[in-house]
KERONU-380177 format. One record per residue (C-alpha): x, y, z. Coordinates in steps of 0.1 Angstrom, whole numbers, padded with zeros to 4 digits, always signed. Layout:
XYZ ...
***
This chain:
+1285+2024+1211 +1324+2012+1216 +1329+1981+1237 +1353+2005+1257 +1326+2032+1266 +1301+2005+1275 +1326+1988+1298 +1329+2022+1315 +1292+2027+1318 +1289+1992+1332 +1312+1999+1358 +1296+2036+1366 +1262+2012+1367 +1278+1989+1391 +1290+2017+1416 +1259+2033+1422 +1263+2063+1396 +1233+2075+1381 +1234+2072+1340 +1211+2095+1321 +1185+2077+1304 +1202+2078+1267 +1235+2062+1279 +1214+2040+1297 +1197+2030+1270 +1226+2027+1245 +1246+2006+1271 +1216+1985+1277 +1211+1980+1233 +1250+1972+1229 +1250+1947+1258 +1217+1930+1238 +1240+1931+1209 +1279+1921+1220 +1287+1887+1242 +1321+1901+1249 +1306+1931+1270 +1280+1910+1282 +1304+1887+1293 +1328+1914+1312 +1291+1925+1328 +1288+1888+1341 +1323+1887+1353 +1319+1920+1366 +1293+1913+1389 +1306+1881+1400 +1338+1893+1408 +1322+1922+1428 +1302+1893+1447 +1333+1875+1453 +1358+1905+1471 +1321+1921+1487 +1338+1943+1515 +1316+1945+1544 +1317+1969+1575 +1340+1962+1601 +1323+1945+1629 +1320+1965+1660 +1346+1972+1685 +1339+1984+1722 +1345+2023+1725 +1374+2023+1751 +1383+2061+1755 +1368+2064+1791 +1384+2032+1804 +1418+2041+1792 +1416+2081+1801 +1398+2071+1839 +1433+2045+1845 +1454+2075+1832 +1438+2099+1859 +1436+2072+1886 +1479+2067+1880 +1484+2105+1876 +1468+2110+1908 +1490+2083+1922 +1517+2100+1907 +1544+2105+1935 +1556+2145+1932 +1588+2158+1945 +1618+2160+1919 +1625+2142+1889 +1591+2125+1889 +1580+2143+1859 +1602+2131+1832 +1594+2109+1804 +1607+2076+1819 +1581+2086+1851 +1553+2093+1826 +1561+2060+1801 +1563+2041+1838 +1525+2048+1845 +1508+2053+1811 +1521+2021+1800 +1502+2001+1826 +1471+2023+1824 +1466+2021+1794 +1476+1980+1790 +1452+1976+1822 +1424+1996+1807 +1427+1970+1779 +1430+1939+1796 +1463+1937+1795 +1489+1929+1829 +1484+1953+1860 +1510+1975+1869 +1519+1950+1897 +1520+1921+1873 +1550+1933+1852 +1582+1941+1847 +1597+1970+1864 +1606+1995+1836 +1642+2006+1825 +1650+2021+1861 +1619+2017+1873 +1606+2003+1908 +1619+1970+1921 
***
């Protein structure tokens, strides 16, 4: 066997593929056989320990917290004309959704671009 191919097989090894028993084998007699494949086994594996990416840690699911402070602004919503245009929706999503985070209150910030004073 080539250094190349065993360096492949190595690395199939490494990721979890399954080798059929002859390349196994054949990998396993070269690396008894050559210190520079045994060597990029050993480096291999110790670079994989090194960069190990783990799962991300949990993070709170916050869907019904943001979509129940959407609905409790929408029905707060004044109606009558010209509330329904994008500055009237950025003026209460923005809070709901920066409240249902944690963020300022509505009443805490700073009146939007032509927003209430």
């Amino acid at each position: 066997m080539r250094c190349e191919r065993c360096r492949r097989l190595v690395s199939l090894r490494m990721d979890g593929e399954h080798l059929p028993s002859h390349q196994l084998r054949a990998m396993e007699n070269h690396l008894a056989s050559c210190p520079a494949c045994r060597g990029f086994e050993e480096r291999a594996h110790r670079l994989r320990a090194a960069v190990r990416i783990r799962p991300a840690e949990p993070v709170p699911d916050l869907v019904e917290r943001v979509m129940a402070a959407v609905a409790r602004e929408a029905a707060e919503r004044p109606t009558g004309r010209g509330a329904e245009g994008p500055a009237a929706r950025e003026s209460l999503e923005g809070p709901a959704v920066r409240g249902a985070l944690g963020g300022p209150a509505a009443e805490d910030e700073e009146p939007a671009r032509g927003g209430r004073e």
